[in-house]
BAGUDO-603173 format. One record per residue (C-alpha): x, y, z; residue number from 1; residue in three letters. Coordinates in nm, 2 decimals, decimal comma. Layout:
# BAGUDO-603173
{{X Y Z} NUM 'Ala'} ...
END
This chain:
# BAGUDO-603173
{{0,00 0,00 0,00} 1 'Unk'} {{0,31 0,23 0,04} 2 'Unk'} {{0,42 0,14 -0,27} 3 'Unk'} {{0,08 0,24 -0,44} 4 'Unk'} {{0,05 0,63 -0,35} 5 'Unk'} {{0,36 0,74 -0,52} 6 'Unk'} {{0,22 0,49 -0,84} 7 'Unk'} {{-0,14 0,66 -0,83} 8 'Unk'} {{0,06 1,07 -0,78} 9 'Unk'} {{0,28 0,97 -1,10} 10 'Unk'} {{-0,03 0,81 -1,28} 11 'Unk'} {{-0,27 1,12 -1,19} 12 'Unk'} {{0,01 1,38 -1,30} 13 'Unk'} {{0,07 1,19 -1,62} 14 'Unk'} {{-0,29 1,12 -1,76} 15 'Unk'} {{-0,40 1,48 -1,79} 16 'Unk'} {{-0,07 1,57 -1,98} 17 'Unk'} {{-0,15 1,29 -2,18} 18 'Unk'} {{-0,50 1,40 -2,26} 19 'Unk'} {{-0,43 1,77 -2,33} 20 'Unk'} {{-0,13 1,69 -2,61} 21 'Unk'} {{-0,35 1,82 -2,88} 22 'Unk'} {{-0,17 1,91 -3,21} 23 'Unk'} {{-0,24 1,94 -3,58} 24 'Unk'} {{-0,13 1,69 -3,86} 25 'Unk'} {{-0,13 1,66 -4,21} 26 'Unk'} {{-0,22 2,07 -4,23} 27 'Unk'} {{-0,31 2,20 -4,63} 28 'Unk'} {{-0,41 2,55 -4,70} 29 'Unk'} {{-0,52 2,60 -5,06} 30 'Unk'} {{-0,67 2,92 -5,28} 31 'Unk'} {{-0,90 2,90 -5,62} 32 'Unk'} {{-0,91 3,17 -5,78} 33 'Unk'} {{-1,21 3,27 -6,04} 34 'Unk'} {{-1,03 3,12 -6,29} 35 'Unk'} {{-0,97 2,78 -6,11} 36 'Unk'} {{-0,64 2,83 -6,09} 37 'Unk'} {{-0,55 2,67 -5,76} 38 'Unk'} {{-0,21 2,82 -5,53} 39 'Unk'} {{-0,12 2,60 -5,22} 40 'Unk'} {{0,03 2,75 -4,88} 41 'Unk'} {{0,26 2,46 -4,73} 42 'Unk'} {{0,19 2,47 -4,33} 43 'Unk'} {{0,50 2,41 -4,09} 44 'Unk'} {{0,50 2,45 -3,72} 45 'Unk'} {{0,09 2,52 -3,71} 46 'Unk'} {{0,21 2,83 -3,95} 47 'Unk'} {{0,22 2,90 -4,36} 48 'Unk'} {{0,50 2,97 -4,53} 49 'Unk'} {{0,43 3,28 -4,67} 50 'Unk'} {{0,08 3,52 -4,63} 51 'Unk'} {{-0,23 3,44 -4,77} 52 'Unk'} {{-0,36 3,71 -5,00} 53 'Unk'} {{-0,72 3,58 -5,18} 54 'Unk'} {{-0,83 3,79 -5,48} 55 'Unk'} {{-1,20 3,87 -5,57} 56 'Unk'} {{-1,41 3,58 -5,61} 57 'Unk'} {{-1,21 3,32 -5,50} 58 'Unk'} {{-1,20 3,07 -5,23} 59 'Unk'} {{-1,04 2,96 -4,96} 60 'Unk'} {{-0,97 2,58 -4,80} 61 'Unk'} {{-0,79 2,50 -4,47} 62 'Unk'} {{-0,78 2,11 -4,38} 63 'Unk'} {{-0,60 1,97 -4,11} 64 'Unk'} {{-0,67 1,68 -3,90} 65 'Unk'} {{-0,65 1,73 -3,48} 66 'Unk'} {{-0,46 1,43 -3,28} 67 'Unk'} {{-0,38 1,32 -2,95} 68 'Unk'} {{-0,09 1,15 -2,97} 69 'Unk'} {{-0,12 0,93 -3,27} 70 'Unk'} {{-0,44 0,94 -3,29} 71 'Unk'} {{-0,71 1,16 -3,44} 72 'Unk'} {{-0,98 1,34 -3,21} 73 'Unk'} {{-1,26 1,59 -3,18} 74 'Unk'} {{-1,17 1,87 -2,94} 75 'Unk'} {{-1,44 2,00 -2,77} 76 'Unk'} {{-1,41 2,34 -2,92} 77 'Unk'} {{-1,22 2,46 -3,23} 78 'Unk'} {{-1,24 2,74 -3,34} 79 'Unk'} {{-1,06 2,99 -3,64} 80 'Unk'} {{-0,99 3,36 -3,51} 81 'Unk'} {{-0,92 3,63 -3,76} 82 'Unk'} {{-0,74 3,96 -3,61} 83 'Unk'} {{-0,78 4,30 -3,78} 84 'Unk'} {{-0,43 4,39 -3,78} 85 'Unk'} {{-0,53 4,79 -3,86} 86 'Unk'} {{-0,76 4,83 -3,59} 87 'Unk'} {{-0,72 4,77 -3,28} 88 'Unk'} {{-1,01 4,90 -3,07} 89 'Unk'} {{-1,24 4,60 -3,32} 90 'Unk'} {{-1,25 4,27 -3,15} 91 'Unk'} {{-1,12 3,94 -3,27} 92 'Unk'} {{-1,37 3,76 -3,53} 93 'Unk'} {{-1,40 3,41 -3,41} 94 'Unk'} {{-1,56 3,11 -3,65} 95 'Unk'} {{-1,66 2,76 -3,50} 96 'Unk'} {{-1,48 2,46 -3,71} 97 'Unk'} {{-1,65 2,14 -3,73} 98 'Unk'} {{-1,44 1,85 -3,65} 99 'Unk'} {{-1,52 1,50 -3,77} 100 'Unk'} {{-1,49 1,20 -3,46} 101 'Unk'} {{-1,14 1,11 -3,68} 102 'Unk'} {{-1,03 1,45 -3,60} 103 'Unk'} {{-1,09 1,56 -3,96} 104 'Unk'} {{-1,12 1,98 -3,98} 105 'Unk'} {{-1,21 2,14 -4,30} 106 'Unk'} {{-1,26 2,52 -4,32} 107 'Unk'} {{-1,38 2,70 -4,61} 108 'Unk'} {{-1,39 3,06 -4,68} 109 'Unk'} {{-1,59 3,18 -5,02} 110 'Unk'} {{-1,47 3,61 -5,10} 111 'Unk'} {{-1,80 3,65 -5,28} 112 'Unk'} {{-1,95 3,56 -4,92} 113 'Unk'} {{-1,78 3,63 -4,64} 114 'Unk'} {{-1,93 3,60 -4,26} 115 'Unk'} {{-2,06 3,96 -4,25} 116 'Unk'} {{-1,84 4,04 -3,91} 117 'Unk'} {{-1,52 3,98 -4,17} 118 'Unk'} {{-1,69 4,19 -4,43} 119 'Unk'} {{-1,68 4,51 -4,17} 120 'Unk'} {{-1,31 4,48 -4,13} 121 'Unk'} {{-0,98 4,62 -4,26} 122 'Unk'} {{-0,88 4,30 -4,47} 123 'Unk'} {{-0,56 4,31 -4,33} 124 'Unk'} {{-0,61 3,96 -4,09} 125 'Unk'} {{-0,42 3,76 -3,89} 126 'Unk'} {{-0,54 3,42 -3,84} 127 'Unk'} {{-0,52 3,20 -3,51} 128 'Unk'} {{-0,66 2,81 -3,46} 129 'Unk'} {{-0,74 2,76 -3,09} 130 'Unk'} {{-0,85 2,38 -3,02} 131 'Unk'} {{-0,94 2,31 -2,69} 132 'Unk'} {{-1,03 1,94 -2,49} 133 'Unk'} {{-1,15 2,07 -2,18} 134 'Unk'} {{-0,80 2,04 -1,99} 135 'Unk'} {{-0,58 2,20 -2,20} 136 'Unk'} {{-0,58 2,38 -2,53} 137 'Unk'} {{-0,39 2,40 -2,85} 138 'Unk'} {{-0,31 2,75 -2,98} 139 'Unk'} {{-0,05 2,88 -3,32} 140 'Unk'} {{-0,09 3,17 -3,52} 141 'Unk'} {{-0,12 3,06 -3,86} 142 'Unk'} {{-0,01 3,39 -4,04} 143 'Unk'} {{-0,12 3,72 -4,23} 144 'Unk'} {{-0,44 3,69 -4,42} 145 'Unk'} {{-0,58 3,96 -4,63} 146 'Unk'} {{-0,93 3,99 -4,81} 147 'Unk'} {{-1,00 4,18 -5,12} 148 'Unk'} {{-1,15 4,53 -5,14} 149 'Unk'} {{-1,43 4,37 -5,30} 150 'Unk'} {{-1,56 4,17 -5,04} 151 'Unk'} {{-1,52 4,46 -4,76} 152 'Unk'} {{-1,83 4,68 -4,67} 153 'Unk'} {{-1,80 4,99 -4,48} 154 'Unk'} {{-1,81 4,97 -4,11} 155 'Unk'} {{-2,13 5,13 -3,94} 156 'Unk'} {{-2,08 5,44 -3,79} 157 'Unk'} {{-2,15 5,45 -3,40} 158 'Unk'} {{-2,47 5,63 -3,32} 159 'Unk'} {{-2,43 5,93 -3,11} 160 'Unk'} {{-2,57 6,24 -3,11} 161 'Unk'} {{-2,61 6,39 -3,39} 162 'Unk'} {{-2,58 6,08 -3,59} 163 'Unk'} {{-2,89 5,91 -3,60} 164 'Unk'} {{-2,99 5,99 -3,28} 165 'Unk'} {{-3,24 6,30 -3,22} 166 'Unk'} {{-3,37 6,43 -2,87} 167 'Unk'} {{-3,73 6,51 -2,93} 168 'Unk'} {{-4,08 6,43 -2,82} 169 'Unk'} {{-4,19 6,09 -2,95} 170 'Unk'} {{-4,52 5,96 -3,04} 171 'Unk'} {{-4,75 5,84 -2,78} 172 'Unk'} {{-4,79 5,47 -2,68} 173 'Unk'} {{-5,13 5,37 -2,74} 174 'Unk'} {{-5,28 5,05 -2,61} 175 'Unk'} {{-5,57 4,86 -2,79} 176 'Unk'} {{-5,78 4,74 -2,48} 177 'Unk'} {{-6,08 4,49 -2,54} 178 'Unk'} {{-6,36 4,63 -2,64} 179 'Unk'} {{-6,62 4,60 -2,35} 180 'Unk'} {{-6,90 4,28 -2,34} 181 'Unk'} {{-7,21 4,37 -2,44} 182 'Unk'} {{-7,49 4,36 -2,18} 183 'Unk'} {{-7,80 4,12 -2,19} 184 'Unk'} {{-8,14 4,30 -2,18} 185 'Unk'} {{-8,31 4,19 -1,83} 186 'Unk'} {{-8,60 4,02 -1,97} 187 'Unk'} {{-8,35 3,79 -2,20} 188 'Unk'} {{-8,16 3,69 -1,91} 189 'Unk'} {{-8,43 3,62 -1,68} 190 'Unk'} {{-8,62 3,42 -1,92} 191 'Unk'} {{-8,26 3,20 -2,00} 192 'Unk'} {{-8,23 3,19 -1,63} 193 'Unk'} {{-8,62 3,02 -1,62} 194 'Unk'} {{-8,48 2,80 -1,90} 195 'Unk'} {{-8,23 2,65 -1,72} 196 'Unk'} {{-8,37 2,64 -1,38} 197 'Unk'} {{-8,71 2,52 -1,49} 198 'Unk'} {{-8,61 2,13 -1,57} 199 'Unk'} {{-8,45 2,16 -1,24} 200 'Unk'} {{-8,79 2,28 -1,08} 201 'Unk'} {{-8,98 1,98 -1,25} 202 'Unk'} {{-8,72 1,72 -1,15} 203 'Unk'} {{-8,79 1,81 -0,80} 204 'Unk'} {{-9,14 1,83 -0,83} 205 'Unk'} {{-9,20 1,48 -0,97} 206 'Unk'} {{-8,97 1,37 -0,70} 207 'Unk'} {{-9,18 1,49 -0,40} 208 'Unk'} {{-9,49 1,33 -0,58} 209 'Unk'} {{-9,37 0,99 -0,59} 210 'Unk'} {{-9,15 0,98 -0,28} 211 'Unk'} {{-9,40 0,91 -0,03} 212 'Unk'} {{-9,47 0,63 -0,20} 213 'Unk'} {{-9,12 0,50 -0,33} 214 'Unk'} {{-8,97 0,15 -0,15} 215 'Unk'} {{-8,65 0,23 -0,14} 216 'Unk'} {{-8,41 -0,11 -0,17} 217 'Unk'} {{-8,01 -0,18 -0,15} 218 'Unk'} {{-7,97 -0,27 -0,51} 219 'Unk'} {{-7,70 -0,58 -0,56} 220 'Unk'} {{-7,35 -0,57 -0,39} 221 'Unk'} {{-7,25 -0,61 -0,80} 222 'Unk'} {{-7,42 -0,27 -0,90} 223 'Unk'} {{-7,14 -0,09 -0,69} 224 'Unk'} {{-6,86 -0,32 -0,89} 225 'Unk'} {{-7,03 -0,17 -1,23} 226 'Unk'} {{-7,05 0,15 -1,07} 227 'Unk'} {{-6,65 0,17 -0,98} 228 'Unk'} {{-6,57 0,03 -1,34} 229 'Unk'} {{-6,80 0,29 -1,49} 230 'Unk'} {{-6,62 0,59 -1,30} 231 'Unk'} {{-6,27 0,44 -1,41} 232 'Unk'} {{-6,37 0,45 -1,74} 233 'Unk'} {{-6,49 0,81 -1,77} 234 'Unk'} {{-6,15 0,88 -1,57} 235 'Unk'} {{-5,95 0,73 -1,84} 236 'Unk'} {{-6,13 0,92 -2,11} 237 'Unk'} {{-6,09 1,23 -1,89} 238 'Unk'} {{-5,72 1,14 -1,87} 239 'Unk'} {{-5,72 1,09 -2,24} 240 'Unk'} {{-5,84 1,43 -2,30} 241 'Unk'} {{-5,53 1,59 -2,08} 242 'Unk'} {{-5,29 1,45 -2,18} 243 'Unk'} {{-5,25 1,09 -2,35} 244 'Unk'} {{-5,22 1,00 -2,73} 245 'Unk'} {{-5,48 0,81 -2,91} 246 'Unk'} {{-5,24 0,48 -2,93} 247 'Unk'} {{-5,18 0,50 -2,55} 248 'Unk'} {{-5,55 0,53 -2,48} 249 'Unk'} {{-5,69 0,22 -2,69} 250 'Unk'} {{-5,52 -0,11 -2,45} 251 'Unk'} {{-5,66 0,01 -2,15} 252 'Unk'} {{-5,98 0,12 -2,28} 253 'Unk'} {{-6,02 -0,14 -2,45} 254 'Unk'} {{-5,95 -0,39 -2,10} 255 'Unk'} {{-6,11 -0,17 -1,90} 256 'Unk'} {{-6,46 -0,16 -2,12} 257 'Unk'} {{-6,46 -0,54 -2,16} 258 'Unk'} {{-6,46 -0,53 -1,84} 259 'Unk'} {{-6,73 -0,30 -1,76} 260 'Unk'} {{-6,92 -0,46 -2,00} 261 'Unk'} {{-6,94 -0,82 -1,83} 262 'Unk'} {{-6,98 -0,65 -1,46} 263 'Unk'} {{-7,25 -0,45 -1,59} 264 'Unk'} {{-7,46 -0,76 -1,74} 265 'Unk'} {{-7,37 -0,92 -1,47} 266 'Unk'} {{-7,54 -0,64 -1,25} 267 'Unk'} {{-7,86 -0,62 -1,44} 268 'Unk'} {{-7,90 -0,98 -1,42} 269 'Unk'} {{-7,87 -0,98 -1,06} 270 'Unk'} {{-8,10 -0,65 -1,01} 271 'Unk'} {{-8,34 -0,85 -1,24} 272 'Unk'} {{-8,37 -1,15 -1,06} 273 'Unk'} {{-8,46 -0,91 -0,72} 274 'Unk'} {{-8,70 -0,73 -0,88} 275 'Unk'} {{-8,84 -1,04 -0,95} 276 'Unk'} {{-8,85 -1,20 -0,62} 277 'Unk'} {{-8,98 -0,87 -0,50} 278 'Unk'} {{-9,31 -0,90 -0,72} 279 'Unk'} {{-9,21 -0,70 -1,00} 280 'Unk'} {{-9,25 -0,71 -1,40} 281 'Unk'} {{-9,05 -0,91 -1,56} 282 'Unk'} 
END
């Protein structure tokens, strides 16, 4: 066990170095120009060989694949970072790469359509790859890299006063409200009120002439089964209508309704043969 605490500080100290030894391989920078003529910029160190200088409707290819070791990864972030070297006070233009699982990185670059926070620059650039695993990163400047007048578009002014920007009474804010509900006359809403109270009224009526006469008997110990299974299943519809999908409704409706369906014949067979006994029609 001694012997084990040094072996687990060496192996801890050298995993994460082993992990963050990101690097580049196999690096190729190439230029088309509108005529198809093609000029390729040999990489070195993470850097070109000489500046890249694209012309007017041309386009641009970077390819490299991203290892660990021997072995090609995806970093989780890699990105390209382009630099106005003119302007200082404009911050750095960075471009997400996608990586393949191998490690594979292509980036391409089209003059006649630029990302539109390159277009408002100097075109005088200076590239950077940053890859990153989460430990440790990998970071080289690849070089200059200059953009043609063409593709450039004049930087927005700042608005300050005096430049765009005026002091002055604005218009009003206005807010559309809903438009009040109408009111129902009284004799419409009393007479809807009779219409819907009046059933009601008769219901109780017809009740208090036959009560004093009504036999009031248990009905069948199955009549409460039928009566359970009948409330599940308007519970399951209910849940249906909230929130479950037609598919996911069907197998336990269907179970659950064959079921009702036997307890309930049961039930009227059994309230059938009472009413018999008790003297009543068949």
């Amino acid at each position: 066990m001694r012997g084990f605490r040094p072996a687990a500080a060496l192996i801890t100290l050298l995993i994460p170095s082993a992990l963050a030894n990101l690097n580049i391989s196999g690096a190729r920078a190439v230029a088309t120009d509108n005529k198809g003529a093609e000029k390729s910029y040999t990489i070195k160190d993470g850097k070109w060989a000489e500046p890249v200088a694209l012309s007017p409707a041309a386009t641009f290819k970077l390819t490299f694949t991203v290892t660990d070791g021997d072995s090609g990864v995806a970093p989780q972030q890699a990105f390209i970072v382009f630099r106005d070297t003119r302007d200082d006070e404009s911050a750095p233009v960075t471009l997400q790469l996608g990586v393949k699982p191998t490690g594979k990185t292509t980036y391409y670059m089209d003059t006649a359509k630029i990302p539109q926070a390159l277009s408002h620059t100097s075109g005088a650039l200076e590239a950077s790859l940053i890859l990153s695993n989460g430990v440790e990163g990998y970071k080289t400047t690849l070089g200059a890299f200059s953009l043609p007048e063409s593709s450039l578009s004049e930087k927005p002014a700042p608005r300050t006063l005096g430049n765009g920007i005026h002091m002055s009474p604005q218009p009003e804010i206005t807010h559309t409200f809903q438009s009040d509900e109408k009111e129902i006359p009284a004799i419409k809403a009393t007479l809807g009120a009779f219409a819907v109270v009046a059933p009601w009224m008769t219901l109780v009526a017809l009740i208090g002439a036959v009560w004093p006469g009504l036999q009031v008997k248990t009905p069948p110990t199955v009549m409460y089964a039928w009566f359970v299974c009948l409330v599940a299943l308007e519970a399951l519809i209910l849940r249906y209508w909230i929130g479950l999908r037609l598919y996911q409704l069907l197998p336990p409706f269907i179970v659950l309704g064959a079921i009702t369906a036997y307890v309930g014949t049961v039930a009227l067979r059994s309230s059938r043969v009472e009413r018999l006994k008790a003297g009543g029609a068949p």
